[in-house]
C-alpha positions in Angstrom: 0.0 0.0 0.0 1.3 3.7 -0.4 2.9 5.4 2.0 0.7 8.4 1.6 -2.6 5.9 1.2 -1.4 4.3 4.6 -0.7 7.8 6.4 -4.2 9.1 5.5 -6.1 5.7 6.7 -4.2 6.4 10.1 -6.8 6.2 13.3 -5.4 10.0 14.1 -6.1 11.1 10.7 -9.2 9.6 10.2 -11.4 12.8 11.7 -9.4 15.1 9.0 -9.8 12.4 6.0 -13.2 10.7 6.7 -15.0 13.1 4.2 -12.7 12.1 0.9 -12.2 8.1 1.7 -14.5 5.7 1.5 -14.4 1.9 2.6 -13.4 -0.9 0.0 -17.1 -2.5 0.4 -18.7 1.2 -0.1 -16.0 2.0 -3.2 -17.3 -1.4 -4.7 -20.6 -1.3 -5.3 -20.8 1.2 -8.2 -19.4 -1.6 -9.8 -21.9 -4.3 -8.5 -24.6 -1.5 -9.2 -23.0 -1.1 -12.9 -23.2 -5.2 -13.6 -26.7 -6.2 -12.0 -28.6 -2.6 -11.9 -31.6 -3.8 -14.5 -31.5 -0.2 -15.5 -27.9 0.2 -16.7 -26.7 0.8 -19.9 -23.5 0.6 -21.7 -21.9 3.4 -21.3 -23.5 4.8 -17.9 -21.0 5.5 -15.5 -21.6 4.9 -11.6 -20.2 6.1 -8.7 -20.6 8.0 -5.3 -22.5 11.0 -5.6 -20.9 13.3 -2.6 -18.4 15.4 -1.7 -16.8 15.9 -5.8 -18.0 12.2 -6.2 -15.4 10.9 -3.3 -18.5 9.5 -1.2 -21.8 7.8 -0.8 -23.6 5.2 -2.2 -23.2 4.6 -6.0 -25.7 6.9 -8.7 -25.4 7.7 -12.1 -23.2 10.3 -12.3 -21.4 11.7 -15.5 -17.9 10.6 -16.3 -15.2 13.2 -16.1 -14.2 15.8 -18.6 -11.0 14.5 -20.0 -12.9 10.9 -20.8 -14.7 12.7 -23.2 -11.3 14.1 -24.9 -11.4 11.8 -28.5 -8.3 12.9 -29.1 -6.5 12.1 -26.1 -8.2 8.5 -26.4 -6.4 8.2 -29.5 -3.2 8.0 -27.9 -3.6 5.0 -25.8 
């Protein structure tokens, strides 16, 4: 794990960070809500709705700028 990862998870930290981490089970289920959500379509992207999308439970959200740069997908 990061050093920087692991410094921010610290118990004495955890006050100052709690509002941009989320657990692994939370951070999972846009994914289980993107594969068995009977109302997903390709393309739909999910993830938490909070705090600039760092937290909460998983929503439709839209997908960040650059992922709509064609250009830029070019390259990869």
């Amino acid at each position: 794990m990061n050093t920087v990862v692991r410094a921010m998870m610290s118990p004495r930290l955890r006050i100052l960070t709690s509002w941009l981490l989320q657990s692994q089970r939370m951070g999972a289920l846009a994914i289980l809500r993107a594969a068995v959500d009977p109302d997903a379509r390709g393309g739909d992207y999910y993830g938490p709705p909070g705090r600039a999308q760092f937290t909460g439970h998983p929503a439709r959200v839209e997908s960040s700028p650059p992922s709509h740069d064609e250009p830029a997908q070019l390259l990869l």
